[in-house]
C-alpha positions in Angstrom: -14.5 0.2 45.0 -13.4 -3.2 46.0 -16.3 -5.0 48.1 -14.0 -8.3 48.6 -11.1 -6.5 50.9 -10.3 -8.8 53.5 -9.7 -7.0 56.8 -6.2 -7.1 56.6 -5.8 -5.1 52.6 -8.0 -2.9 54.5 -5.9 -2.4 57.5 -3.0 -2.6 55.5 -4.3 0.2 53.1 -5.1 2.4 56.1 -1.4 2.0 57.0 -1.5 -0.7 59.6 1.1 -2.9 57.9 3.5 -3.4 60.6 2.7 -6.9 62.5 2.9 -5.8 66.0 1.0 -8.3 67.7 2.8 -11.3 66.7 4.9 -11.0 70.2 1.3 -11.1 71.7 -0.3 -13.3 69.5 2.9 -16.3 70.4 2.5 -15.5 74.0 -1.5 -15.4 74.0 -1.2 -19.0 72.1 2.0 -20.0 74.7 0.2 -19.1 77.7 -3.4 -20.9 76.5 -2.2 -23.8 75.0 -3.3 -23.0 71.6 -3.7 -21.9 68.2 -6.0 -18.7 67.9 -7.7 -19.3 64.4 -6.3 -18.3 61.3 -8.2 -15.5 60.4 -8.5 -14.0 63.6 -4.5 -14.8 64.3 -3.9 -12.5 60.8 -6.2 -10.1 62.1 -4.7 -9.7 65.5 -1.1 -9.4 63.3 -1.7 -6.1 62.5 -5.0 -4.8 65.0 -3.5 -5.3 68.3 -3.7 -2.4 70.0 -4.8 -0.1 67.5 -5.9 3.1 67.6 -8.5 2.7 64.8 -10.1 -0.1 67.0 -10.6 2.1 70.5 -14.4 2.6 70.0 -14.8 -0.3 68.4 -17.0 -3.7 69.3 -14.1 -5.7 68.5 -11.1 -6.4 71.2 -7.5 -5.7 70.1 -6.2 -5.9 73.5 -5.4 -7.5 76.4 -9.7 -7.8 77.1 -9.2 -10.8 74.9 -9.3 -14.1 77.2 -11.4 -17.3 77.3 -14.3 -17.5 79.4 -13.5 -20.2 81.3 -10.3 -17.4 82.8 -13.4 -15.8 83.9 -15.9 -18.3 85.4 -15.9 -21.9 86.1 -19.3 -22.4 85.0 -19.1 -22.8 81.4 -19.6 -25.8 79.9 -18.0 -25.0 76.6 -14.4 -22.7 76.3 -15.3 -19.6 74.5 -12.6 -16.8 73.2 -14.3 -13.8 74.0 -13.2 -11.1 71.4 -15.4 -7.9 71.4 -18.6 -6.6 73.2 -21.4 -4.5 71.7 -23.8 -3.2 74.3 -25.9 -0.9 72.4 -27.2 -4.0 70.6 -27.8 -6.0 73.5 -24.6 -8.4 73.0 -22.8 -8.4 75.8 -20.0 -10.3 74.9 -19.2 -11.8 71.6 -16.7 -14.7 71.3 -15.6 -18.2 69.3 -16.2 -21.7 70.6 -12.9 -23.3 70.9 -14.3 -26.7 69.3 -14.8 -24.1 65.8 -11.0 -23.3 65.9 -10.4 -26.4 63.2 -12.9 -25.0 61.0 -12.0 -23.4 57.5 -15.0 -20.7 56.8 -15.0 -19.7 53.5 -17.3 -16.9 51.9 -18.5 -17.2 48.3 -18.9 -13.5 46.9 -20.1 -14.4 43.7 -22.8 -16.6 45.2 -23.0 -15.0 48.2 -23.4 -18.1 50.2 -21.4 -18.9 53.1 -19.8 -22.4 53.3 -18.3 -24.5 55.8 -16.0 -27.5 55.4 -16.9 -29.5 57.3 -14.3 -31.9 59.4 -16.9 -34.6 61.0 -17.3 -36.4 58.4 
């Protein structure tokens, strides 16, 4: 068993490896004036709208949006990508401002670590 699939080998390994959302992905990033982040852009390549997602806590869909499309009182913009009620999470989402950073997970550590770009 490989433990250090990426989301995309696994999605491609489950027979997902047609990327139909790059249409939606350029118009998504065309319409909002900017660049989704990496890994969730590759994700979103071969995810959107797919049926393995339906039930899932994770949006694949049209559902995906900034909250500042829905409300003019946030202070910060936020991508909202998934909900999860059962755990008490309404909404789950990205701050824009940590679109420029690389996240990178060490599995032989374990550690997570974050390049950071204020220096």
């Amino acid at each position: 068993m490989k433990y250090q699939s990426l989301a995309v080998e696994i999605l491609n390994l489950l027979g997902y490896d047609d990327p139909v959302g790059d249409e939606w992905i350029s118009d998504f990033e065309e319409e909002k004036q900017t660049e989704l982040p990496k890994v969730h852009r590759e994700f979103m390549r071969f995810a959107h709208n797919c049926p393995l997602f339906e039930t899932s806590d994770i949006w694949v869909d049209k559902h995906i949006r900034f909250l500042s499309d829905d409300t003019d009182e946030c202070d910060e913009d936020i991508l909202m990508i998934g909900s999860d009620f059962s755990a008490s999470i309404v909404k789950m989402g990205i701050a824009k401002k940590e679109f420029e950073y690389e996240t990178l997970f060490d599995f032989e550590e374990g550690e997570d670590i974050k390049e950071e770009l204020d220096e």
